[in-house]
C-alpha positions in Angstrom: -9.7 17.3 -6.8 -10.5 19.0 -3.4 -7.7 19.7 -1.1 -7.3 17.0 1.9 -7.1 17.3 5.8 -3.2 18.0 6.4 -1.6 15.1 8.8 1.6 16.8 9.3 0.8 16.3 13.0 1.7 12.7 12.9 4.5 12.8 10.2 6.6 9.5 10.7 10.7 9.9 9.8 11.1 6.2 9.8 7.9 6.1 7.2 8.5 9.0 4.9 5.3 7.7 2.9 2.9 7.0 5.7 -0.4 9.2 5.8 -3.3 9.7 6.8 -6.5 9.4 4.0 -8.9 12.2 6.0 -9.4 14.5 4.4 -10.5 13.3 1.0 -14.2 14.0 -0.6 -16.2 11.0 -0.5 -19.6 9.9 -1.6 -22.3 12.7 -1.4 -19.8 15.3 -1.0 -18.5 14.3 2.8 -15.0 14.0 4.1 -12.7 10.9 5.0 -12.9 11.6 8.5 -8.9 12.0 9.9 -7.0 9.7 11.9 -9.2 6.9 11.2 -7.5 5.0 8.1 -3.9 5.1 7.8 -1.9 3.9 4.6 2.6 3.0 5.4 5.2 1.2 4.7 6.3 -1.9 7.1 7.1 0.1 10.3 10.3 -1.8 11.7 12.2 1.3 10.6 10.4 4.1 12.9 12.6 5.6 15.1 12.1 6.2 18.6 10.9 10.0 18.2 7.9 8.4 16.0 6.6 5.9 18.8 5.1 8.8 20.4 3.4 10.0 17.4 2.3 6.1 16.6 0.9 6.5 20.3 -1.0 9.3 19.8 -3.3 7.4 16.8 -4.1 5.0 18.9 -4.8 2.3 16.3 -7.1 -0.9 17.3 -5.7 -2.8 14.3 -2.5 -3.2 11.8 -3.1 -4.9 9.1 -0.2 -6.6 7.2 0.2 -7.5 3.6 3.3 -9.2 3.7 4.0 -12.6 2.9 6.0 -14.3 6.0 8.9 -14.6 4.0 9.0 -11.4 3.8 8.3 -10.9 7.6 10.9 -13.1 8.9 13.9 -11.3 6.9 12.7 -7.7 8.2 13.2 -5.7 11.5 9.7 -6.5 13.5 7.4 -3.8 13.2 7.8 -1.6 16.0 3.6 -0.6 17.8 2.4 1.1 20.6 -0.4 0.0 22.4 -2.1 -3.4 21.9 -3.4 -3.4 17.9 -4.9 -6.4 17.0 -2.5 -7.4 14.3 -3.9 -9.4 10.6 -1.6 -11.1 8.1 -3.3 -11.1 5.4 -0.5 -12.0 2.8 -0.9 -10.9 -0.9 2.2 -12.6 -2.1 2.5 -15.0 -5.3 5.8 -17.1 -5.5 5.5 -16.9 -9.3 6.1 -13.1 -9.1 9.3 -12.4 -7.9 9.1 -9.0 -7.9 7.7 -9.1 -4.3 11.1 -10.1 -3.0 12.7 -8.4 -5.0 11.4 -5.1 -3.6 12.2 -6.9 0.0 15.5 -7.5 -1.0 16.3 -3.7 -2.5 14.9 -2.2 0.4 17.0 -4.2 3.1 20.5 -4.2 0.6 20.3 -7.8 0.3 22.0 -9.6 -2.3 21.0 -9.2 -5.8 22.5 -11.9 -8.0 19.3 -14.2 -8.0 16.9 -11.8 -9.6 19.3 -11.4 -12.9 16.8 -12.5 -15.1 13.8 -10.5 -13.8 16.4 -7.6 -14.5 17.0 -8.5 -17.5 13.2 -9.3 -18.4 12.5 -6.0 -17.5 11.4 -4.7 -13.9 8.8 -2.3 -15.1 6.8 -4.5 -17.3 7.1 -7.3 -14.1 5.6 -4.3 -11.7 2.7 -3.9 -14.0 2.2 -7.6 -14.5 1.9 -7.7 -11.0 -1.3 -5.3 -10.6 -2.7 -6.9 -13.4 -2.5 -9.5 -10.6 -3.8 -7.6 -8.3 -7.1 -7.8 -9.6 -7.4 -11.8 -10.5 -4.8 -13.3 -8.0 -6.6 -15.6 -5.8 -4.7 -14.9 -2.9 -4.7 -11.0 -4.0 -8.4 -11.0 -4.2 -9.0 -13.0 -0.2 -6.1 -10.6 1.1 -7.9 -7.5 0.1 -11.6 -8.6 0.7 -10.4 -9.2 3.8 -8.9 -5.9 4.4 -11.8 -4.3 3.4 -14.7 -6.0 5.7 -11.8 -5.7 8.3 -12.0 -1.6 7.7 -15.6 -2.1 7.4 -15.8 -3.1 10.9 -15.8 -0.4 13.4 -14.2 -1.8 16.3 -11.0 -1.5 14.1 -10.7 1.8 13.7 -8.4 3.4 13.5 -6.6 1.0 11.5 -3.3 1.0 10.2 -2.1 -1.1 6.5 0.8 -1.8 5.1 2.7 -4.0 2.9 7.0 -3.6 2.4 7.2 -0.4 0.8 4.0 0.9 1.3 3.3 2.0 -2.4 1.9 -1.3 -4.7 0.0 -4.1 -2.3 -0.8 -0.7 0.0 -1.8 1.4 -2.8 -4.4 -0.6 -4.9 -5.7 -1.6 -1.3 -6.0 2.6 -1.0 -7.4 2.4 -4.5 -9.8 0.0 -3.3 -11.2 1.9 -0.1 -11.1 5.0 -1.5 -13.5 4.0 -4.6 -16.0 2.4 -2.4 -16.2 5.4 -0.3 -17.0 7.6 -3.1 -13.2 9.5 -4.0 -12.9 10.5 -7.2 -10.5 9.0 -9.8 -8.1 11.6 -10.0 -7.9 12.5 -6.1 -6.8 8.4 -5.8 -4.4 8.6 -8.6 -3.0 11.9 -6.5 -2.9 10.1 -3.6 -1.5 6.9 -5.2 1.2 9.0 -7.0 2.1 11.0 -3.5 4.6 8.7 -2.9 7.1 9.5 -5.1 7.5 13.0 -3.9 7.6 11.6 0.1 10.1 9.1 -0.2 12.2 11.1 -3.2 15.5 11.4 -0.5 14.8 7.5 0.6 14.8 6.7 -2.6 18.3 8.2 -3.7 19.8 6.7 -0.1 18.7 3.6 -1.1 19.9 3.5 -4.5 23.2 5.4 -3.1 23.9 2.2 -0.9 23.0 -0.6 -3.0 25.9 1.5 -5.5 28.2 0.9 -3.2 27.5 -2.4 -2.5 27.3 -4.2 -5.7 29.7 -2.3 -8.6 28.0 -1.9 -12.1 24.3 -1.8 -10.3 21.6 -1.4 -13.4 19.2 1.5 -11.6 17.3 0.7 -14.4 16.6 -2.3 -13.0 16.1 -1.1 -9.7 14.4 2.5 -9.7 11.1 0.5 -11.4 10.6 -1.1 -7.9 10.7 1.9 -5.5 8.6 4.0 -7.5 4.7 5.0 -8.3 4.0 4.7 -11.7 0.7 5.7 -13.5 1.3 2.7 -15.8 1.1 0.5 -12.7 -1.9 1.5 -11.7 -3.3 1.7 -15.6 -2.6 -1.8 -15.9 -4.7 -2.4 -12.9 -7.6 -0.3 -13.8 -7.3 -1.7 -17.1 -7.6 -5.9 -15.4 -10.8 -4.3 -13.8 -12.4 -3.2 -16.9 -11.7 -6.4 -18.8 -12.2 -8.7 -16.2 -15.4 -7.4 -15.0 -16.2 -4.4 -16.8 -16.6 -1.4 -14.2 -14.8 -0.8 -10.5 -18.0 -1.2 -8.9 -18.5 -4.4 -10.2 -15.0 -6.0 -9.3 -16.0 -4.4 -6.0 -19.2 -7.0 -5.9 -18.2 -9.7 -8.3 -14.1 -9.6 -7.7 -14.1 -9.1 -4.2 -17.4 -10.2 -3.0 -17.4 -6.3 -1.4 -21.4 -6.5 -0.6 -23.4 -3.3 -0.4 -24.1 -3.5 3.4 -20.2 -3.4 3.7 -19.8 -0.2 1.5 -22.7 1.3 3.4 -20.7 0.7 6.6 -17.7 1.8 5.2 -19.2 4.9 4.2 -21.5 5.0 7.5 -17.4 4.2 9.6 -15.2 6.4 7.3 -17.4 10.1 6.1 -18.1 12.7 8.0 
């Protein structure tokens, strides 16, 4: 694993886990180029100091992951500039896990998701990137994404989801394998956030504490986190489903080799 471009230029307070992918070795030994492909969290919590920094970037497009129900009950994400902005929502109602991370994040009220509590919140966060790879909406949302990256005209681009960790990271995990980044430098990458958003995290839990007496952490530290056995279960959809990454590039996503050369063409120095 080679060491990446540093982006501590651009560092945003309001999203402690945003960064920049330059940096990273790609096919035939060339660079993610910097400042062209940004992975964050939803960005209605950057602060005024970070618009600045936001500015500087420039982006052409935001992409969004979020479901509007999620949208609607979050502050607007605050941009600079004109972006085109995408919704392209990965979001299954059957999984409520995605609110649920919604709802931990903005200290809403907790009662409803008793049962996915008691069912266990880390074997629901790695159901859902086993759904990742076969959802049907999961699968349009990040197709699109990708030929949306693909196109140069949207560079830089910016993603996101709520957190910026599980619909934003196997999107990263996506990119990054069609441009050629090893395994292990995604899986660093993926994992990254735990370290970033370590003092988020314990503010977070601190306040939801306070709010609701006898709070199960075990319930809830699951849902903020990166775990490898999230993304396992997603690497190991792929390899049942459809046998090799490349091939649930092509057959899963319909990712066609003209769009991985432009990616590549886009993206590597």
């Amino acid at each position: 694993m080679s060491e990446r471009a540093s982006t501590s230029d651009w560092n945003l307070v309001g999203a402690p886990n945003a960064r920049d992918l330059g940096g990273l070795i790609g096919f035939g030994g060339r660079r993610v180029r910097p400042g062209r492909l940004i992975r964050t969290p939803a960005l209605g919590r950057l602060t005024d100091e970070d618009l600045p920094v936001l500015a500087k970037l420039e982006p052409a497009c935001v992409v969004d992951l979020r479901a509007q129900s999620e949208v609607s009950v979050a502050p607007p994400d605050r941009l600079t500039g004109q972006p085109t902005v995408v919704h392209l929502p990965v979001h299954d109602p059957a999984h409520p896990v995605f609110t649920y991370v919604s709802a931990v994040l903005l200290g809403h009220d907790l009662s409803e998701y008793a049962e996915l509590a008691r069912q266990g919140t880390p074997a629901a966060m790695a159901a859902i990137y086993r759904w990742f790879v076969t959802g049907d909406s999961a699968r349009e949302g990040f197709a699109a994404a990708v030929r949306l990256v693909a196109d140069a005209r949207n560079l830089p681009l910016v993603y996101h989801c709520s957190a910026g960790k599980d619909r934003t990271g196997w999107l990263t995990v996506v990119l990054l394998h069609a441009l050629g980044v090893d395994e292990a430098a995604i899986r660093a990458d993926y994992l990254a956030h735990n370290p970033l958003t370590e003092s988020l995290r314990e503010v977070i839990v601190d306040a939801m504490r306070q709010r609701h007496p006898g709070l199960d952490e075990r319930a809830v530290r699951p849902v903020l986190e990166a775990r490898p056995e999230y993304l396992d279960a997603a690497y190991a959809q792929v390899r049942q489903v459809h046998g090799s990454f490349g091939a649930y590039l092509r057959d899963g996503l319909g990712i066609t080799e003209e769009t991985v050369a432009a990616l590549r063409a886009n993206l590597l120095e």
